[in-house]
C-alpha positions as protocol buffer text, in pm:
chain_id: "A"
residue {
  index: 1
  type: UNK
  ca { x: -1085 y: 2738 z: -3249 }
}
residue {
  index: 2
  type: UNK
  ca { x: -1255 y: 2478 z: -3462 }
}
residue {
  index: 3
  type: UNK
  ca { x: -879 y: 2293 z: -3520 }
}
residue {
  index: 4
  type: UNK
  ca { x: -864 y: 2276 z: -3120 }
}
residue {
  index: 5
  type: UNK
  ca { x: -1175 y: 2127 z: -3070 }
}
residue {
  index: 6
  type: UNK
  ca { x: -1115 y: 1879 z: -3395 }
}
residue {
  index: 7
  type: UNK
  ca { x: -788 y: 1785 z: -3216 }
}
residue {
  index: 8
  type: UNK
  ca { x: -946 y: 1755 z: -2894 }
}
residue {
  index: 9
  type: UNK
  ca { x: -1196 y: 1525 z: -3058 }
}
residue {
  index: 10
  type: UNK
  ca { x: -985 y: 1319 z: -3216 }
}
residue {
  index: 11
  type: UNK
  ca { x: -767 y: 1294 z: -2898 }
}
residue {
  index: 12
  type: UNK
  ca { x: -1093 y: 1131 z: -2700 }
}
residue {
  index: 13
  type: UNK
  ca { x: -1173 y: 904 z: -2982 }
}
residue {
  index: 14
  type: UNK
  ca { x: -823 y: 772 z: -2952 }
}
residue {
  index: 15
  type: UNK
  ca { x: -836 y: 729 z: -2622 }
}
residue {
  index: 16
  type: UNK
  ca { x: -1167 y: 542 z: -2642 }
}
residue {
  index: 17
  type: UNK
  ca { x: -1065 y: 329 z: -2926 }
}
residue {
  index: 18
  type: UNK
  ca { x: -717 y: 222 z: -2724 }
}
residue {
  index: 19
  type: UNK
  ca { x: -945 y: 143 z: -2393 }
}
residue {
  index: 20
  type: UNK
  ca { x: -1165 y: -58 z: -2622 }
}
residue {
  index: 21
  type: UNK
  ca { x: -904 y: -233 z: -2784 }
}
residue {
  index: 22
  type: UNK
  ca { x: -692 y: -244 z: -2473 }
}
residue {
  index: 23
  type: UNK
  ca { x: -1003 y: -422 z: -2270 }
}
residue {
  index: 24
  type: UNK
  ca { x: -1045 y: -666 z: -2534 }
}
residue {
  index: 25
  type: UNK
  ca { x: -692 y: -785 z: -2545 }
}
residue {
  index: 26
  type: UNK
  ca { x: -723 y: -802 z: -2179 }
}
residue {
  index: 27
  type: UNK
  ca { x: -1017 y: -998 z: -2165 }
}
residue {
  index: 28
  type: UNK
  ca { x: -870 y: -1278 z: -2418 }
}
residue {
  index: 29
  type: UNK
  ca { x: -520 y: -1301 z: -2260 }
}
residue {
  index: 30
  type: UNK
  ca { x: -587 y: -1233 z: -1846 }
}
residue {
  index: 31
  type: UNK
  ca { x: -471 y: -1611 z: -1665 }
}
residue {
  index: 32
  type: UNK
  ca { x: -745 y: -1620 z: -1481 }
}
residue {
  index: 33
  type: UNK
  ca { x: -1108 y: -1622 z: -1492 }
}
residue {
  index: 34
  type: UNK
  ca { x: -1276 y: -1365 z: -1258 }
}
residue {
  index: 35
  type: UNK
  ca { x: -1373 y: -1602 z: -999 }
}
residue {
  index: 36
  type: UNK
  ca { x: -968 y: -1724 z: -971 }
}
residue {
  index: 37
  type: UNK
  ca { x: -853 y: -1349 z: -1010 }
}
residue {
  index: 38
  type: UNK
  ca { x: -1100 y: -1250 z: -640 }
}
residue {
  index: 39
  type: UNK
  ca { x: -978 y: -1553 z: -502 }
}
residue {
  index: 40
  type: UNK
  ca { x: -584 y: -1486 z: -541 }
}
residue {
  index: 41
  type: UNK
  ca { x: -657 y: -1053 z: -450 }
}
residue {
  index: 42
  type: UNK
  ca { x: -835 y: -1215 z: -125 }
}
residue {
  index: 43
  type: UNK
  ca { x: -518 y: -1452 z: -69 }
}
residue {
  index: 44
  type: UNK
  ca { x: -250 y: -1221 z: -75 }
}
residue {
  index: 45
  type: UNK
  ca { x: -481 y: -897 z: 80 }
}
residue {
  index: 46
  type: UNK
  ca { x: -521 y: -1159 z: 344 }
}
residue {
  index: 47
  type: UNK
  ca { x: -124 y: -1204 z: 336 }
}
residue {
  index: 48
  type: UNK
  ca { x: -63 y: -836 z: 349 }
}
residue {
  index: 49
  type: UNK
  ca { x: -288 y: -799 z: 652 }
}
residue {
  index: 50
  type: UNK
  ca { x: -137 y: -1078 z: 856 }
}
residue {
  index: 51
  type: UNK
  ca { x: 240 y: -911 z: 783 }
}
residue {
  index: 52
  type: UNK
  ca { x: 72 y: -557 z: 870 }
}
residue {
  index: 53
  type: UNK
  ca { x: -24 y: -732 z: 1206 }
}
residue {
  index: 54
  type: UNK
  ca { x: 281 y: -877 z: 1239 }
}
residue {
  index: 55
  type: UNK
  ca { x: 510 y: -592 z: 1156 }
}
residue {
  index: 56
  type: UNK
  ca { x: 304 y: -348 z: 1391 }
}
residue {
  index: 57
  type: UNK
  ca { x: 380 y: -617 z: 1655 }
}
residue {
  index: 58
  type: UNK
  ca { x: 735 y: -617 z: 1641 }
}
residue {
  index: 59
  type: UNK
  ca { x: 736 y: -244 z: 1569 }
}
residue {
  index: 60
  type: UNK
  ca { x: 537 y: -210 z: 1915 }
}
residue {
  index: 61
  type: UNK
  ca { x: 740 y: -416 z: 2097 }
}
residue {
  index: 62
  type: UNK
  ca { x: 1074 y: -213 z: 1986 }
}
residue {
  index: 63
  type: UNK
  ca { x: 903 y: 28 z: 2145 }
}
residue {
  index: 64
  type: UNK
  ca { x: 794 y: -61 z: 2473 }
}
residue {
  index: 65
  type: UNK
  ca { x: 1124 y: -195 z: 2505 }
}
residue {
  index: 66
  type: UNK
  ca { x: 1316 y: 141 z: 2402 }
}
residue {
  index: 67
  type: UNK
  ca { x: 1051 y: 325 z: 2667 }
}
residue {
  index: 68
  type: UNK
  ca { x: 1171 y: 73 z: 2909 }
}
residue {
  index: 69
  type: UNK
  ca { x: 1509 y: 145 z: 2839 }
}
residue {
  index: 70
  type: UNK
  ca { x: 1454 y: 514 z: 2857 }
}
residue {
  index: 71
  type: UNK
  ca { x: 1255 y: 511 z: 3146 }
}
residue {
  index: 72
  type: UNK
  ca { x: 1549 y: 305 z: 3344 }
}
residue {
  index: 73
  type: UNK
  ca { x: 1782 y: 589 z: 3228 }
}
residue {
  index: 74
  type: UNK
  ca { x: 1641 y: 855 z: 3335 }
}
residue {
  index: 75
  type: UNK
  ca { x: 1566 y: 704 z: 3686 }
}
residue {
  index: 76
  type: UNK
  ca { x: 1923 y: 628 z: 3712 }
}
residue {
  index: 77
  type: UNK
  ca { x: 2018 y: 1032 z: 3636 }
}
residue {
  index: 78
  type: UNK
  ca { x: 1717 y: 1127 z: 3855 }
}
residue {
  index: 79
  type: UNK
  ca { x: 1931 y: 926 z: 4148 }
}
residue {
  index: 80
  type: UNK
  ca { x: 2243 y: 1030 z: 4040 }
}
residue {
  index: 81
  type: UNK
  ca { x: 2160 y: 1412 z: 4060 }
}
residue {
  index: 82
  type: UNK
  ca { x: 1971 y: 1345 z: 4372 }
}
residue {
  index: 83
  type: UNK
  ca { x: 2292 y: 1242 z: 4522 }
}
residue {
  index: 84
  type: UNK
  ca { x: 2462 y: 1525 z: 4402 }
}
């Protein structure tokens, strides 16, 4: 039991040691300062958001014009069973 919780301890400092040095490496090699980093996430989330728009748009219009379609389908069997 005491081996398991050894392992288990060394495990976490590991971990904590690697997010340490992985945050410092991070820090001293990102492109961008923080300021330029919220600026280009706003940009493109802005980006995504005006393709999401645009996209639900088209998709909308496919489908008023496939219930359109429909629609003039089924009134044409309606008439042609009424004549029947």
């Amino acid at each position: 039991m005491e081996k398991r919780i050894t392992n288990v301890s060394g495990f976490l400092k590991g971990v904590l040691f690697g997010a340490v040095v992985f945050g410092t490496v991070a820090l001293f090699t990102a492109p961008h300062s923080g300021a330029e980093t919220r600026q280009i996430i706003r940009e493109k989330s802005e980006d995504v958001r005006d393709k999401t728009v645009e996209t639900i748009e088209n998709v909308r219009d496919q489908v008023d014009t496939a219930i359109s379609g429909i629609r003039q389908r089924t009134d044409q069997l309606v008439e042609r069973v009424g004549e029947s």
